[in-house]
C-alpha positions as CSV (number, residue, x, y, z in Angstrom):
1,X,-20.1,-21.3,5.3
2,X,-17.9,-24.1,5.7
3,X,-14.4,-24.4,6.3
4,X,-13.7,-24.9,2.4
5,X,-15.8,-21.6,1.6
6,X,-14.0,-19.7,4.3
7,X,-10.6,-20.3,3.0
8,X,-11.6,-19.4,-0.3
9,X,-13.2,-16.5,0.2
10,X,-9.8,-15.7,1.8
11,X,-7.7,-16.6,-0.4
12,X,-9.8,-14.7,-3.3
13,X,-9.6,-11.2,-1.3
14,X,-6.9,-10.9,1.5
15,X,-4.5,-9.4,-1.3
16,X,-6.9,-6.8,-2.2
17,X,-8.0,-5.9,1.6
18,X,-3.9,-5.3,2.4
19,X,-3.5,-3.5,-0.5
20,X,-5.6,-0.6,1.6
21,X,-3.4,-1.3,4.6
22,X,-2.0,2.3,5.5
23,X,-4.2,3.8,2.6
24,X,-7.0,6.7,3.2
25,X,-10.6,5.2,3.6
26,X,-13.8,6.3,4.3
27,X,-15.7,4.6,7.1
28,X,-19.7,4.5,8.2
29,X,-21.9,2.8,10.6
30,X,-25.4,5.1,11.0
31,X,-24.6,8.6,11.3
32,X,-21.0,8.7,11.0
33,X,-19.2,9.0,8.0
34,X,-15.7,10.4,8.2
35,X,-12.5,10.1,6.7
36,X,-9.4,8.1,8.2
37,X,-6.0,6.2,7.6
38,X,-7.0,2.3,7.9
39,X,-4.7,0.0,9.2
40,X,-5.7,-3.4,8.6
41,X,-4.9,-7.4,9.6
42,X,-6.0,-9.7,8.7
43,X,-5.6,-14.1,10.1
44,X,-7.7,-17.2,9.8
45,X,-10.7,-15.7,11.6
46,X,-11.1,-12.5,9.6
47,X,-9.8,-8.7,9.5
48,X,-9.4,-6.3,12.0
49,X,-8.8,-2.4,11.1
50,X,-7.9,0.0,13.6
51,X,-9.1,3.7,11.8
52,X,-7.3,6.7,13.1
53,X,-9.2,10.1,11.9
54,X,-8.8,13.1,12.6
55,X,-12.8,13.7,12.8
56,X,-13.5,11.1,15.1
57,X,-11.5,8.8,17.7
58,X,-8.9,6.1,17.2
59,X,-10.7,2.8,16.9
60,X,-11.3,-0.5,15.9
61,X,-13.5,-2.6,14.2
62,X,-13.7,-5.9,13.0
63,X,-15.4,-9.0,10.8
64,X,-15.1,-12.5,10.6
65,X,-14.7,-13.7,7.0
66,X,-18.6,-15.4,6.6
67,X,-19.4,-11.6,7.3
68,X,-17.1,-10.0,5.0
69,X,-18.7,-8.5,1.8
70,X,-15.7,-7.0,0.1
71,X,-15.5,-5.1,-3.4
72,X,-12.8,-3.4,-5.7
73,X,-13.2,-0.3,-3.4
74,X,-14.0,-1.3,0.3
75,X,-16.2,-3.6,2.2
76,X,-18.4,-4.1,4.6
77,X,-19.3,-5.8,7.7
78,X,-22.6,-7.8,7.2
79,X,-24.8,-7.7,10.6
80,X,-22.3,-5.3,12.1
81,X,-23.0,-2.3,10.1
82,X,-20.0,-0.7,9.2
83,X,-18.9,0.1,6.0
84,X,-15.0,1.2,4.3
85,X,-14.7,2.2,0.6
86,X,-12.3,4.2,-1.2
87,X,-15.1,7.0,-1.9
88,X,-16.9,8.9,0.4
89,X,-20.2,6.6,0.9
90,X,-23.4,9.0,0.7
91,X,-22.2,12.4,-0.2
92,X,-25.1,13.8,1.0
93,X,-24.5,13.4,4.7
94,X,-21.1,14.9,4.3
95,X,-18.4,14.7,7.2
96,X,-20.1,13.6,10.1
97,X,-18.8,14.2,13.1
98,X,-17.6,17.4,11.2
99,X,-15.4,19.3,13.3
100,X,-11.9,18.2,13.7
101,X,-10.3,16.8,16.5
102,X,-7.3,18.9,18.3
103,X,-6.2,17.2,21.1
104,X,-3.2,14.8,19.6
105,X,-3.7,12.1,22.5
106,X,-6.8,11.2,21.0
107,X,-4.8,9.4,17.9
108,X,-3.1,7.8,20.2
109,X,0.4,9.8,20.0
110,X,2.0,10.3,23.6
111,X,2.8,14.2,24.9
């Protein structure tokens, strides 16, 4: 892509990807498919999304915009692997990792 493409694509979907920006989202990437609160930025370069769940720990991921492949309900990382849509992804796998983490430090809250 060149510059030219690049900004477009920006400019036609950097409204909708901060419309989910503190919204619930479910992520995957091989195995794992779990539920999580998205917080999302995004600059010239592309979006980055920090994902705090309480199945998995707090992390980020991120995609440069000639990566992006973004829809009405989520998007994806192209090469990367990771995926975010509204809906769960493949219901079949369910929650995955299922159980729930307890231990509060792990969403990055201080005792």
């Amino acid at each position: 892509m060149n510059e030219m493409e690049i900004r477009e694509k920006r400019e036609e979907f950097e409204s909708l990807i901060q419309s989910w920006n503190g919204t619930k989202m479910w992520f995957q990437e091989r195995r794992l498919q779990f539920p999580g609160i998205v917080q999302i930025i995004t600059d010239d370069w592309g979006v980055s999304i920090t994902i705090t769940s309480e199945y998995f720990r707090k992390f980020s991921v991120s995609g440069c915009w000639e990566i992006l492949r973004v829809s009405s309900s989520g998007m994806s990382g192209l090469y990367v692997g990771w995926t975010l849509n509204k809906q769960i992804i493949y219901p079949e796998l369910g929650i995955f990792p299922a159980n729930k983490i307890v231990d509060t430090r792990c969403h990055g809250e201080e005792e």
